[in-house]
C-alpha positions as CSV (number, residue, x, y, z in Angstrom):
1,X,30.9,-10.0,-7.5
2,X,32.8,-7.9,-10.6
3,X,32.3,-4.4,-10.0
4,X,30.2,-2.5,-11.5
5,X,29.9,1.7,-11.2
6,X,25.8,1.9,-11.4
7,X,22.8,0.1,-11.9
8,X,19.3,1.9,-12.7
9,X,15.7,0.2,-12.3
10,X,12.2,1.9,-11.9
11,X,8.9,1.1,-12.2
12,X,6.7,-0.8,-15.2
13,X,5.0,2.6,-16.2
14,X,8.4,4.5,-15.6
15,X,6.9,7.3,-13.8
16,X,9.9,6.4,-11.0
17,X,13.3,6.1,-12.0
18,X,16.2,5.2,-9.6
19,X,20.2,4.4,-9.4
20,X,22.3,1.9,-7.6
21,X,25.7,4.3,-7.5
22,X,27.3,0.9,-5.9
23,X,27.3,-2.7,-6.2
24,X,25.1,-4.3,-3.5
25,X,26.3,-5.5,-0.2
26,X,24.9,-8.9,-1.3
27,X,21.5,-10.1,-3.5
28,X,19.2,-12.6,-1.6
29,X,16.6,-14.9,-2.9
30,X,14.3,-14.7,-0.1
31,X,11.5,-17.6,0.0
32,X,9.9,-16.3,3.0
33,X,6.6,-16.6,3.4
34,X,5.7,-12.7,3.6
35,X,8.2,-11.9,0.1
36,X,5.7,-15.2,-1.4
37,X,2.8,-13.2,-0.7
38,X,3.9,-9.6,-1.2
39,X,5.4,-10.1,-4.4
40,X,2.5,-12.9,-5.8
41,X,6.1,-15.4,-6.7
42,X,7.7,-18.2,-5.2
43,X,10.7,-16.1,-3.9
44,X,11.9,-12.3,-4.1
45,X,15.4,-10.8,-5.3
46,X,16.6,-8.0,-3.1
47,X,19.6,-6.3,-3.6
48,X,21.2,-5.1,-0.2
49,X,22.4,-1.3,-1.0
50,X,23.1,1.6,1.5
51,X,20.0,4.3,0.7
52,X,22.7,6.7,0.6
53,X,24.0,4.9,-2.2
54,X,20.6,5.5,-4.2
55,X,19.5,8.1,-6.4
56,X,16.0,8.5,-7.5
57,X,15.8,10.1,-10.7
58,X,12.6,11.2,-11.1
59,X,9.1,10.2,-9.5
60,X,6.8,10.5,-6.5
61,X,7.1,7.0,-4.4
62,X,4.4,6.2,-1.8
63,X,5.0,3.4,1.0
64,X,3.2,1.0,3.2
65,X,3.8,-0.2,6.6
66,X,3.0,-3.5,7.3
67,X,1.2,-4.5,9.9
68,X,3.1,-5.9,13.1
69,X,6.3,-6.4,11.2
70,X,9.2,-4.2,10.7
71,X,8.7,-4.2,7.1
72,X,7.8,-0.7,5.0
73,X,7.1,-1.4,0.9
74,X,8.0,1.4,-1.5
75,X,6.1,1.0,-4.8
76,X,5.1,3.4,-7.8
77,X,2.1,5.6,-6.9
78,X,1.1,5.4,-10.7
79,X,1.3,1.9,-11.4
80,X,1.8,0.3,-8.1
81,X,5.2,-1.8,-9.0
82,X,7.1,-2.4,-5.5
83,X,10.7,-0.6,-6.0
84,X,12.3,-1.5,-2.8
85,X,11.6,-2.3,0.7
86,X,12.9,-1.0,4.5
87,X,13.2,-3.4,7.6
88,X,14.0,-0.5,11.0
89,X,14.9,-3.4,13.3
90,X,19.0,-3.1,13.5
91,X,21.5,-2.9,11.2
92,X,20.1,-2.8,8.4
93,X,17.9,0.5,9.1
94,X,20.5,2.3,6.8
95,X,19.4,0.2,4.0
96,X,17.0,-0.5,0.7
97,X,16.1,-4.1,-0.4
98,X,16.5,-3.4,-3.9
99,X,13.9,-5.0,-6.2
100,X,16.3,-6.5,-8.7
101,X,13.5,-7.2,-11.2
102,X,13.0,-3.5,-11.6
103,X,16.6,-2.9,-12.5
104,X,17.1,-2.0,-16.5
105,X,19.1,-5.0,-16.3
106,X,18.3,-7.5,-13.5
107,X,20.3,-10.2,-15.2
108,X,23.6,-8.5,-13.7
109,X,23.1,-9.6,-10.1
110,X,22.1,-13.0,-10.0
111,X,21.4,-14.1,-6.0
112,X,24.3,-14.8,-3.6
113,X,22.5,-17.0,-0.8
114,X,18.8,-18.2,-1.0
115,X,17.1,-17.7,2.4
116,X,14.4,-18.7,4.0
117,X,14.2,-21.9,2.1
118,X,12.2,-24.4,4.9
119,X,9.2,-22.2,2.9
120,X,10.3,-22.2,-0.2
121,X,8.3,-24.0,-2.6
122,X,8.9,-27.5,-3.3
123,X,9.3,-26.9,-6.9
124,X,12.0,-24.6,-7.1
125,X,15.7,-26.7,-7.2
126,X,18.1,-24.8,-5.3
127,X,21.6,-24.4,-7.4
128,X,24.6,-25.7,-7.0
129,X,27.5,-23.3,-5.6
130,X,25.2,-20.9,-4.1
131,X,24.6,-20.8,-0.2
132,X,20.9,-21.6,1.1
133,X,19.8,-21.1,4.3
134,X,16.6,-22.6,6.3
135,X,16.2,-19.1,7.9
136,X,18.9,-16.2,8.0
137,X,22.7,-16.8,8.3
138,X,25.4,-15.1,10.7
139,X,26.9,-12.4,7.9
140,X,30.2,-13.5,8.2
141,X,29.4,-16.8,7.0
142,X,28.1,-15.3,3.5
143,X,28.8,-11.8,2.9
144,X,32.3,-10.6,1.2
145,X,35.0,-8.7,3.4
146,X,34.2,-5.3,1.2
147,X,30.5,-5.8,2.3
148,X,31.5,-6.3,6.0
149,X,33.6,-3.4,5.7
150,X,30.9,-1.8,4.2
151,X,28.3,-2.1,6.4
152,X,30.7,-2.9,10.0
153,X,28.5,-5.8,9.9
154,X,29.3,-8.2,12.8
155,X,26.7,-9.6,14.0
156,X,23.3,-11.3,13.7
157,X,20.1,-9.7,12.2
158,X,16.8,-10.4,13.4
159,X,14.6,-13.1,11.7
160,X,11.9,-11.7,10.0
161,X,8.9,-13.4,8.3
């Protein structure tokens, strides 16, 4: 990933604004069945970014908890567009799944792995050069040193779905 200083998103009515101060840990293409429903699309981009590495600029954000999951939506009280997301079940607790759509520029962080793909739907070709997973993946096997370094990430998240 070439590094970049800062990346800033918000919402479609612009009511929130927000900055990345960091690249992310890593950007996932997520064809789970719960990002398929939640977002209305065949797969979700989340970027992977500490929340200490986020600024928001300006707006009121509201959240939802979904039920029986780990899973907490952060979305634009004005217009409703989902921002981010929270999973508090391990490592990642410290952490924002970035929208990438809602950056100014989402074209800058194309996905590093596609997970999740035994739902994905059978439309969508997988690329070349890019690692896919059925489910999740052991974070050493993907993620870049810097990111593990990051993070201290050595282990194995929970599956979620």
């Amino acid at each position: 990933m070439t590094v970049e200083s800062e990346y800033e998103g918000g919402c479609s009515c612009r009511s929130v604004r927000f900055r990345m101060n960091t690249n992310p840990l890593i950007v996932h293409a997520c064809h789970c069945r719960q990002c398929q429903r939640v977002t209305g699309s065949a797969f979700v981009m989340n970027a992977l970014v500490e929340k200490s590495q986020v600024d928001i600029l300006c707006g009121d954000i509201a959240q939802f908890r979904f039920p029986d999951t780990h899973h907490t939506a952060f979305f634009c009280p004005e217009c409703a567009t989902y921002v981010w997301s929270e999973y508090k079940s391990g490592r990642f607790d410290d952490c924002w799944f970035m929208r990438v759509g809602t950056l100014d520029e989402p074209d800058r962080l194309p996905p590093s792995v596609h997970i999740y793909t035994e739902s994905k739907q059978p439309w969508i070709i997988l690329p070349e050069g890019v690692p896919s997973f059925k489910q999740f993946y052991r974070i050493s096997d993907v993620w870049e040193e810097s990111s593990i370094i990051r993070i201290g990430a050595n282990w194995n998240p929970p599956v979620h779905k």
